[in-house]
C-alpha positions in Angstrom: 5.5 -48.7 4.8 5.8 -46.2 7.7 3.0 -43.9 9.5 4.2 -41.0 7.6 3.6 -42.3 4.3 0.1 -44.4 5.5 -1.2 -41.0 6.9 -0.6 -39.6 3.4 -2.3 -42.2 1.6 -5.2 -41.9 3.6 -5.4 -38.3 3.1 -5.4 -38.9 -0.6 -7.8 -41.4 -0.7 -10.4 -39.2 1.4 -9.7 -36.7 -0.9 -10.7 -38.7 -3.9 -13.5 -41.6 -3.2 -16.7 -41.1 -0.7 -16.5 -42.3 2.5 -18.0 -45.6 1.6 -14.9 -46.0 -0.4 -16.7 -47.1 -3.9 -16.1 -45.3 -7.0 -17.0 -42.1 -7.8 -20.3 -41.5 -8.2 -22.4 -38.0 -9.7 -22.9 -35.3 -7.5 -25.7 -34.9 -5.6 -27.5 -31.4 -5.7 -26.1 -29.7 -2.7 -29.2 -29.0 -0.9 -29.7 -32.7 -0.1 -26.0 -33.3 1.0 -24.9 -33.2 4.7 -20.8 -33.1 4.2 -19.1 -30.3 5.5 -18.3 -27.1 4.1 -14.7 -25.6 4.7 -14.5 -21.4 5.2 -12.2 -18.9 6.6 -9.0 -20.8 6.3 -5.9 -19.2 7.0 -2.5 -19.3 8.8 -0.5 -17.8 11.8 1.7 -18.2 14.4 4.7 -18.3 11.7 8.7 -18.7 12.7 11.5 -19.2 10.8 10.1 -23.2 10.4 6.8 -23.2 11.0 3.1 -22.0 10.4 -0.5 -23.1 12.3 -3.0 -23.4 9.7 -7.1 -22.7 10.7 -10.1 -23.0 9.2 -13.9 -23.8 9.8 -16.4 -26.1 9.0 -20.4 -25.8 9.2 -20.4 -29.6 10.6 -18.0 -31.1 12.9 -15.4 -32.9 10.3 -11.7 -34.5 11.2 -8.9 -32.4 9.8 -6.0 -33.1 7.2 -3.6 -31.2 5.8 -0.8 -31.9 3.1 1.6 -29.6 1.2 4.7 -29.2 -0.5 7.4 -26.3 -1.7 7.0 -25.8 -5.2 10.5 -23.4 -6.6 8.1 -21.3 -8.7 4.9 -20.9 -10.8 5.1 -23.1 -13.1 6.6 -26.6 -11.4 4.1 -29.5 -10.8 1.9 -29.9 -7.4 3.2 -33.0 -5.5 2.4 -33.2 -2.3 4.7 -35.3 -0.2 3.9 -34.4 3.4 0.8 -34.7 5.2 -1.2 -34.7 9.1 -4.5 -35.9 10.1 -6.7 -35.0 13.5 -9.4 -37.7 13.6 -11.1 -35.4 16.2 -14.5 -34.0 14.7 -14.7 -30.3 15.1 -15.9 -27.6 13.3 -13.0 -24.9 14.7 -9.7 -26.6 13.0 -6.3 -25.8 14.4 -2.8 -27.8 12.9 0.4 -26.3 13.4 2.7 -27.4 10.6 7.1 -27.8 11.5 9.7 -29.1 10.0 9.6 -26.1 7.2 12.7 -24.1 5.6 13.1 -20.7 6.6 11.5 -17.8 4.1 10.4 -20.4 2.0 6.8 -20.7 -0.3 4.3 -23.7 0.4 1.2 -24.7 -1.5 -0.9 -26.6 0.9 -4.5 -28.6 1.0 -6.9 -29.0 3.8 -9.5 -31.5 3.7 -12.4 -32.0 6.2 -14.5 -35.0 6.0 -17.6 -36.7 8.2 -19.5 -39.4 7.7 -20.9 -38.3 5.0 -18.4 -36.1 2.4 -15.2 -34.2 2.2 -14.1 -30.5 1.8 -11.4 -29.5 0.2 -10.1 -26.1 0.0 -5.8 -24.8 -0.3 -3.8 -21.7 0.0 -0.4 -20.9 0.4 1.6 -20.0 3.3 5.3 -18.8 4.1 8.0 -19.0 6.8 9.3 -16.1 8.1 13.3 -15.9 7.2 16.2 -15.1 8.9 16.4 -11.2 8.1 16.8 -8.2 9.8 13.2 -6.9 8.6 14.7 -3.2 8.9 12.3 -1.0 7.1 13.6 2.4 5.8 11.1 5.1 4.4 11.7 7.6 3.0 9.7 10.7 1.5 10.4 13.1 -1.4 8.8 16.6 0.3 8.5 18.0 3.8 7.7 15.9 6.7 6.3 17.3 10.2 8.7 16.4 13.3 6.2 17.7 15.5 4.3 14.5 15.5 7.1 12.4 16.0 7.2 10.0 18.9 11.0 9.8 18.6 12.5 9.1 15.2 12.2 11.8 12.6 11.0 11.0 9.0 13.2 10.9 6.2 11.8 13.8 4.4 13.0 16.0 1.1 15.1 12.8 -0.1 16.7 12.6 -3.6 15.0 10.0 -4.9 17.9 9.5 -8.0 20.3 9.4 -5.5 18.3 7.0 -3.5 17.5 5.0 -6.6 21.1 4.7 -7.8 22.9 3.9 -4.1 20.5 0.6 -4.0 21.3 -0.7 -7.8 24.8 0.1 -7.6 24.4 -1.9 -3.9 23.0 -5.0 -5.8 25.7 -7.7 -6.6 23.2 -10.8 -8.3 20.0 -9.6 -9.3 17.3 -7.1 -9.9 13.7 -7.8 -10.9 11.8 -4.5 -11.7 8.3 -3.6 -12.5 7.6 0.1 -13.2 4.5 1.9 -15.1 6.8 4.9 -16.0 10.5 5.0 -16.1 11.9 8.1 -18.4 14.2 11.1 -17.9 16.9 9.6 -16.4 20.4 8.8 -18.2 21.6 8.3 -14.4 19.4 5.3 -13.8 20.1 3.9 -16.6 23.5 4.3 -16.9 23.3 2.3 -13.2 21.3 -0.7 -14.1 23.5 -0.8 -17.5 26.3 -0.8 -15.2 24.9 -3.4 -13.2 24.4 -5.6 -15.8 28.0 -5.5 -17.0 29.3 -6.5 -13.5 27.4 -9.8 -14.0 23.8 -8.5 -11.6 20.9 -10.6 -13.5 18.2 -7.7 -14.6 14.5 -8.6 -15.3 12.3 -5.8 -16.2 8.1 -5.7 -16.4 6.9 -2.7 -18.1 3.5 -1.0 -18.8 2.0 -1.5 -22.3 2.5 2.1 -23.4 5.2 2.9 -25.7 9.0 2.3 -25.0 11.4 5.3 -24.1 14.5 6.0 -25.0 15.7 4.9 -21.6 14.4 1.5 -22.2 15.1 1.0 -25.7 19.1 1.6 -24.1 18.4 -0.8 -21.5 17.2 -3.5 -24.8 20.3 -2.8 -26.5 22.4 -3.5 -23.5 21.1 -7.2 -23.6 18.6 -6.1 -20.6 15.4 -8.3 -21.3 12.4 -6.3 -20.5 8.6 -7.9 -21.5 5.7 -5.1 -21.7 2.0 -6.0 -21.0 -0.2 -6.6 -24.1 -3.0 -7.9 -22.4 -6.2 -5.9 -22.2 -4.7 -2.7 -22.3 -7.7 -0.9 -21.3 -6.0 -1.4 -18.0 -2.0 -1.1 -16.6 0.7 -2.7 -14.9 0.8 -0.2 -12.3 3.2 -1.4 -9.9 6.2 0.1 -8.9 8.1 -2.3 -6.9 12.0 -3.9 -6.9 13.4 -6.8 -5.2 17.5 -6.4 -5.4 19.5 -9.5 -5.0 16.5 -12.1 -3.8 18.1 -14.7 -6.8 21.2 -16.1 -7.0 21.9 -15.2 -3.5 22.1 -17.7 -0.1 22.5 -14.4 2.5 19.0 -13.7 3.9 20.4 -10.5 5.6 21.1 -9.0 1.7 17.8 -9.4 -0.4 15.8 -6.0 -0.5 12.2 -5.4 -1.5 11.8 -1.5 -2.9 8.0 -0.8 -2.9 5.5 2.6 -2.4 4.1 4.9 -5.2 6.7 6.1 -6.9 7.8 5.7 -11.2 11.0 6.8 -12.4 10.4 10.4 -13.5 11.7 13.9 -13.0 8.3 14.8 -12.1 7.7 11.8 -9.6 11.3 12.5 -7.9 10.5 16.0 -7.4 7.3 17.8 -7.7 5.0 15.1 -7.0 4.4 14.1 -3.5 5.3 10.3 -3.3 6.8 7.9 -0.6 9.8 4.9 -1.2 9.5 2.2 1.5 12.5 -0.2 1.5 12.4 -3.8 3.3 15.3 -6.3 4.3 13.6 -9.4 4.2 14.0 -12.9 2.5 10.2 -13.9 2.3 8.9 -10.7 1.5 11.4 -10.8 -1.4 9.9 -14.3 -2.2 6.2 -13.6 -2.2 7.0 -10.4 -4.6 9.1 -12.7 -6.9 6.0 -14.8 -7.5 4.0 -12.0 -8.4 7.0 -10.9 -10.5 7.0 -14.6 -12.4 3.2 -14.5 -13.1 3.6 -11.7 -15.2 7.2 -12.6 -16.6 5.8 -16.1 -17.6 9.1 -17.6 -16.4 10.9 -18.9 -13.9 14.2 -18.7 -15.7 16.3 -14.9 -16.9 14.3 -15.0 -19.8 10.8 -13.9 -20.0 8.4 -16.4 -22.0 5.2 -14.4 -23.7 3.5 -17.3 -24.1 3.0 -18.0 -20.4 3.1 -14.3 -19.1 -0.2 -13.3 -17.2 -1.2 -9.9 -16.7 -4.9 -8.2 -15.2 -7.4 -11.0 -14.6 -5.3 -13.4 -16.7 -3.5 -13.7 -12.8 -4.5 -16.0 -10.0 -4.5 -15.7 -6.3 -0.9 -17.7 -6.2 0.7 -16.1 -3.3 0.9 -16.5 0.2 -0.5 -13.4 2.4 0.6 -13.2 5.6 4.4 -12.6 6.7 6.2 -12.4 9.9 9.2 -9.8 9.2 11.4 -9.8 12.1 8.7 -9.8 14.7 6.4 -7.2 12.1 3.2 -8.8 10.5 3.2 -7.5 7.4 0.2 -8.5 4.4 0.6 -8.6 0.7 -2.2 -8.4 -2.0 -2.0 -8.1 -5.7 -4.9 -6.8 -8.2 -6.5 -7.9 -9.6 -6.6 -11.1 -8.4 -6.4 -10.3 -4.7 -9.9 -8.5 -4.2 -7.7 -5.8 -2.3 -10.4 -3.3 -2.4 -12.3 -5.7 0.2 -9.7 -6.3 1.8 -9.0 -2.9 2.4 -12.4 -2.0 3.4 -12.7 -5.0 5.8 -9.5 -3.9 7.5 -11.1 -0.3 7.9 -13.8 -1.4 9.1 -12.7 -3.9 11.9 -9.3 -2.4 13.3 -9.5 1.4 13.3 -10.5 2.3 16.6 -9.3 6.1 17.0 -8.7 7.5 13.3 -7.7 7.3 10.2 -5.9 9.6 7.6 -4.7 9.2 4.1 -2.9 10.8 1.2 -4.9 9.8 -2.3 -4.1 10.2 -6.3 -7.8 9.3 -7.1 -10.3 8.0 -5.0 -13.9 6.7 -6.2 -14.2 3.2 -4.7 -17.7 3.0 -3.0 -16.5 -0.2 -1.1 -14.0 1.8 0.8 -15.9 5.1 1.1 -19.0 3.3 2.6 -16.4 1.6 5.0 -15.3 5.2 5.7 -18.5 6.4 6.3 -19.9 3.6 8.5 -16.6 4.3 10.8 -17.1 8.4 10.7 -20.7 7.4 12.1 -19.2 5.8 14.7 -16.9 9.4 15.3 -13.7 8.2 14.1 -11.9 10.6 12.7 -11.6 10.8 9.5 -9.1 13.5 7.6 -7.6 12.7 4.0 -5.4 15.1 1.5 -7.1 14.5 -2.5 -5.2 15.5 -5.6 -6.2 18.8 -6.9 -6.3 17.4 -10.7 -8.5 14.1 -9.6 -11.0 16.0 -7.0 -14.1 16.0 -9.7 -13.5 13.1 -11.5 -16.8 10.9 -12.1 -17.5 9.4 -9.0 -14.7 11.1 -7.7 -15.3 10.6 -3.1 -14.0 14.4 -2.3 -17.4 16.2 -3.1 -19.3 13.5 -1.2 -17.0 13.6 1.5 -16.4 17.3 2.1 -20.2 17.5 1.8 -20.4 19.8 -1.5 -24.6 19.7 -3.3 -24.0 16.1 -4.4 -25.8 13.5 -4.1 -25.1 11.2 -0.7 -23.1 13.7 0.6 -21.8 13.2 3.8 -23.4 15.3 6.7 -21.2 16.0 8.9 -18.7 16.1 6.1 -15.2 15.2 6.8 -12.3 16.8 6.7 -10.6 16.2 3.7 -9.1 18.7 1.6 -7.2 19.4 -2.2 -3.3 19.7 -2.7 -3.0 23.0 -4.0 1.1 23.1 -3.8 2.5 22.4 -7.6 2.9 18.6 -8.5 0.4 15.3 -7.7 -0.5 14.1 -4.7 0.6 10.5 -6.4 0.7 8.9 -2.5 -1.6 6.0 -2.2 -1.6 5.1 1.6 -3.3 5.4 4.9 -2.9 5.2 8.1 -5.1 4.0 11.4 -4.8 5.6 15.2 -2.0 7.2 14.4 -2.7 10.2 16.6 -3.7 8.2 19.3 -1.6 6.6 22.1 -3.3 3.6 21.8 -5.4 1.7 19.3 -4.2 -0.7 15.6 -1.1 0.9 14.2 -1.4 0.1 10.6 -0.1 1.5 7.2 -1.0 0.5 4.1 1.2 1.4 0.7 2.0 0.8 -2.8 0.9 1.4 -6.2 -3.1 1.1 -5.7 -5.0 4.0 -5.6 -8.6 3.6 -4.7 -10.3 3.5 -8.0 -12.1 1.2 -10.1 -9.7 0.4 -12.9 -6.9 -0.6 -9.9 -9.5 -3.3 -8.3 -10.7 -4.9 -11.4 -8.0 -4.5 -14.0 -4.9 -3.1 -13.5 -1.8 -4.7 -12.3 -1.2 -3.6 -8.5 0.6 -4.2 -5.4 -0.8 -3.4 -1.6 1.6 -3.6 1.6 0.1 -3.2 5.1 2.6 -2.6 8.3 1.0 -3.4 11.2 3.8 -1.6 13.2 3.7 1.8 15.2 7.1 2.8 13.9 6.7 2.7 10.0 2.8 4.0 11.3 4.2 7.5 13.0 6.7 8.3 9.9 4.0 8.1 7.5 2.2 10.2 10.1 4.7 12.9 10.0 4.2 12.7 5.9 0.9 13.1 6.3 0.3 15.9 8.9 2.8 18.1 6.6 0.7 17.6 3.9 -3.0 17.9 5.8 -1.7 21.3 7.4 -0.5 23.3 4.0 -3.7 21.7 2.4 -5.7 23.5 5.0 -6.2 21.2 7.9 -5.9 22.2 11.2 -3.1 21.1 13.7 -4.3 17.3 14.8 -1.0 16.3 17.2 -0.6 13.1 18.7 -3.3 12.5 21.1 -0.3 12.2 23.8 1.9 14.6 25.4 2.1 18.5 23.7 0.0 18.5 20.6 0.7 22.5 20.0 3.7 22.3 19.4 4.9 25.0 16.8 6.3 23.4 13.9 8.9 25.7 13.0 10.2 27.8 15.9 10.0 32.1 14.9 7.5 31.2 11.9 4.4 31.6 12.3 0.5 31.9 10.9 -2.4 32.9 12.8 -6.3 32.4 12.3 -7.5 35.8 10.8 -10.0 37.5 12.9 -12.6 38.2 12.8 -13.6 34.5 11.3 -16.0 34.3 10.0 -16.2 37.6 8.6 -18.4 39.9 6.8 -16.4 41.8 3.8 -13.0 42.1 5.5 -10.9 40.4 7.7 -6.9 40.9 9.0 -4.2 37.6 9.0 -0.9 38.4 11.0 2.2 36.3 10.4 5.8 36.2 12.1 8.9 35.5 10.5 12.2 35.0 11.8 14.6 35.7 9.0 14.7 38.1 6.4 12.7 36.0 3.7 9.9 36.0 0.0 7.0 36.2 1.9 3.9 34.7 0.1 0.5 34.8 1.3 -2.5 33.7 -1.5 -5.9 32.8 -1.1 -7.9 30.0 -2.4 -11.4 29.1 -2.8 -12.0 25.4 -1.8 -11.2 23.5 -5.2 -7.9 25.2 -5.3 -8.5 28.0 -7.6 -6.4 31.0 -7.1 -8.3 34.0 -5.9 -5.9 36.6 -4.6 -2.4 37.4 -4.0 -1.8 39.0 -0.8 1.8 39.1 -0.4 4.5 38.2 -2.1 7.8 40.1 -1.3 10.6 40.0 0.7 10.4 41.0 4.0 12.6 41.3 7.5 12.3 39.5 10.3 9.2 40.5 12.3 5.1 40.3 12.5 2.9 42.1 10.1 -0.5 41.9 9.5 -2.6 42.6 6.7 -6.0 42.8 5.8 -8.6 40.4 2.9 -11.6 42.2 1.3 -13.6 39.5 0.2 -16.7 41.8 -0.5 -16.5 40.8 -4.6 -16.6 37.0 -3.4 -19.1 34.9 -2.9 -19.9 33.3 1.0 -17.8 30.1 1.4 -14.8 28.5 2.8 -11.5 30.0 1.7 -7.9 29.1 2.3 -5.0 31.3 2.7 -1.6 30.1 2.5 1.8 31.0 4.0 4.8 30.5 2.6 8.6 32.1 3.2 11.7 30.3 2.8 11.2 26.3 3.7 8.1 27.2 5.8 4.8 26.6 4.6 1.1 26.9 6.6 -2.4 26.8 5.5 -5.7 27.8 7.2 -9.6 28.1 6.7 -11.3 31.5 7.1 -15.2 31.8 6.5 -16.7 34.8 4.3 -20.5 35.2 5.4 -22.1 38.4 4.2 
């Protein structure tokens, strides 16, 4: 018997008997046992084939690992590879080789001292041998002025974008969407797809079918709907093009962010498409996939399909892509609202900004608040249509007669432009020159039905890159909501946005009955100027009529409105600007 398999034996028998190595005997009531307890275990350091696995103890305890490779959800846990540290420690270190690239392992720890053992497991996953090239791409107006370099990808077709990658994918496509209507094109593609041999899966909400899917059915494409606790929603709205059926790591795509299929959601709705080359992101999404197909196989299985908080924690977390640490968490399993608020909490160091559907989770707006204390900047863009939902965050936050309303308030402010905000992301020290560059994306707003019920997905980029084109989405969107110019913290940060357009701050601000607002254009444009109140209602028109190049000013009685906080907005040709006067009588 060699020391390979002796070392595995041993782990398995510490596993199972007491250290006196008798039979099993009843538990004893914990407060009078002295064995270790195992917390905080976790993994890093991962390459292509291998990972260092940690984790503590409350007493110093030996450490043991073992784990295996299991080829999906539903195959049987063998482990057939083990190592043992005799040394008694309560900090555990063991850096696992020998692994396969971009490949899925279940694993066991096991701590033991003279007394008892712990036992706790996870999974983990090598990083493959991709190109981990991230495109993003945005369907509105992005802001170049913030860029450090590279310009955001904004005003894409999203159908165009949509029907390039499927008519791209040569073996497979897995795809869970919560709406998917409208489009003939799309469909048309995937059927197309599917007739050149490209192996379709297809996880649906439980609402009813549409005529774009039923096609899809009759063209032999299997798609399964959730009819578990429909209360809640599968609510993700992610892709992963040719993962199966495929050996070439540099050609498996996952497509992720906060966009359905719908003319609405390509167009007038403000959303973001992110789009990742990598093998073992494509992997850890295939599980998630699987656990709600109930199969491993082309064909879904009902029996086995698990949906809301019929799911368990089954993926691995952490991923090196191409250098990138990237983390993955699915709802409702995942506690991802905790995890979000924990990552607020202890990496922002400068700011942080976000773009939100709907947003009511106390967890994360106490995490919010504790960093605003500490003056971090906080600045966020709500949906107009979700700002006074019940226990909706934007009164509290923009410190409106509520209860716990913040004071200072922060500045956070309604989309008034037509169409959702349907983004769901946010980003840390991103107009800073230093600080934790992280994004986080994907389908999960910050409400309570996405943490507890729904079926979600959460990607967060620790990367400056991917960090400063969301940036460039979001400063579009904060300035024609009514925020002020923020910049980057480095270099220029008045830089005008659009060179010959222009909006200034009305004067005299604030203002007693009247005030004047002068504007510049550079070409002969429809010149709109209209004033809001602060929850986006439309109070007056004060332009709206073409006009030559030049500056003009006009002049805003507010003498019939009450004191406040209005906006006035800008708009001629592709240009658009918003700012804040004050009306004090």
């Amino acid at each position: 018997m060699n020391a390979k398999m002796l070392t595995f034996l041993f782990l398995l028998q510490g596993a199972m008997l007491p250290a006196n190595g008798t039979s099993p005997q009843k538990p004893e009531d914990r407060s009078e046992k002295t064995g270790p307890e195992i917390s905080n275990l976790t993994y890093d350091n991962i390459t292509t084939t291998s990972v260092t696995v940690y984790w503590k103890t409350d007493l110093p305890a030996d450490s043991k690992i073992r784990w295996m490779a299991p080829d999906s959800n539903y195959q049987a846990l063998i482990f057939i590879d083990s190592l043992y540290i005799s040394a008694l420690v309560t900090n555990h270190a063991i850096p696992v080789s020998n692994l396969q690239p971009a490949t899925i392992y279940k694993y066991q720890v096991i701590s033991q001292n003279a007394d008892a053992a712990a036992v706790d497991s996870g999974y983990f996953v090598t990083q493959s041998a991709s190109s981990g090239k991230v495109n993003v791409y945005f369907n509105h107006t992005v802001d170049i002025s913030v860029s450090t370099g590279e310009h955001a990808n904004g005003s894409q077709n999203f159908e165009n974008l949509f029907i390039s990658r499927i008519d791209s994918a040569k073996y497979s496509i897995d795809i869970t969407l919560w709406g998917f209507s409208y489009y003939t094109s799309i469909t048309n593609a995937l059927i197309n797809a599917k007739n050149r041999g490209v192996k379709i899966r297809f996880v649906y909400n439980h609402t009813a079918f549409t005529p774009w899917i039923d096609s899809l059915i009759a063209h032999e494409i299997p798609v399964i709907k959730r009819e578990f606790d429909t209360i809640f929603s599968m609510h993700n709205k992610f892709l992963i093009f040719d993962y199966r059926y495929n050996d070439n790591p540099k050609t498996k795509y996952l497509w992720t962010g906060s966009t359905n299929v719908s003319h609405p959601q390509f167009h007038s709705d403000k959303n973001n498409i992110i789009v990742i080359q990598d093998e073992a992101l494509c992997a850890v999404y295939t599980r998630e996939f699987e656990e709600m197909w109930g199969s491993h196989t082309d064909l879904p299985d009902p029996s086995k399909a698990r949906f809301g908080t019929q799911k368990t924690d089954n993926v691995p977390h952490i991923l090196n892509v191409a250098g990138t640490r990237m983390e993955v968490y699915f709802s409702p399993s995942d506690s991802v609202s905790a995890f979000l608020s924990n990552l607020i909490l202890t990496k922002t160091t400068e700011s942080l900004f976000f773009c939100m559907l709907k947003f009511e989770l106390p967890e994360i707006e106490n995490a919010l608040h504790t960093i605003f204390i500490d003056e971090i900047k906080i600045k966020g863009v709500f949906d107009l249509s979700n700002i006074f939902l019940p226990n909706s965050a934007y009164p509290r936050m923009k410190g409106m007669a509520v209860p716990n309303a913040w004071n200072p308030h922060a500045d956070v402010f309604p989309d008034t432009l037509s169409g959702l905000i349907h983004h769901k992301y946010f980003i840390t020290d991103a107009n800073s020159s230093g600080g934790n560059k992280i994004t986080a994306t994907g389908s999960f707003n910050w409400e309570t039905p996405a943490n507890i019920g729904n079926d979600e997905n959460s990607l967060i980029i620790f990367d400056a890159r991917v960090n400063n084109l969301y940036y460039q989405e979001f400063h579009s969107r904060y300035r024609e909501s009514g925020g002020e110019l923020i910049g980057l913290g480095i270099g220029n940060p008045d830089i005008e946005i659009n060179s010959g357009f222009s909006l200034s701050q009305n004067y005299p601000n604030p203002f007693n009955a009247s005030t004047n607002i002068k504007f510049t254009i550079a070409n002969s444009g429809d010149v709109k100027i209209i004033v809001y109140d602060m929850i986006g209602r439309q109070v007056k028109t004060l332009a709206n009529e073409k006009l030559k190049p030049g500056t003009y000013e006009i002049s805003f009685d507010g003498s019939s409105l009450p004191n406040g906080i209005y906006l006035y907005r800008f708009s001629v040709a592709d240009f658009t600007q918003t700012r804040r006067m004050i009306l004090d009588k």
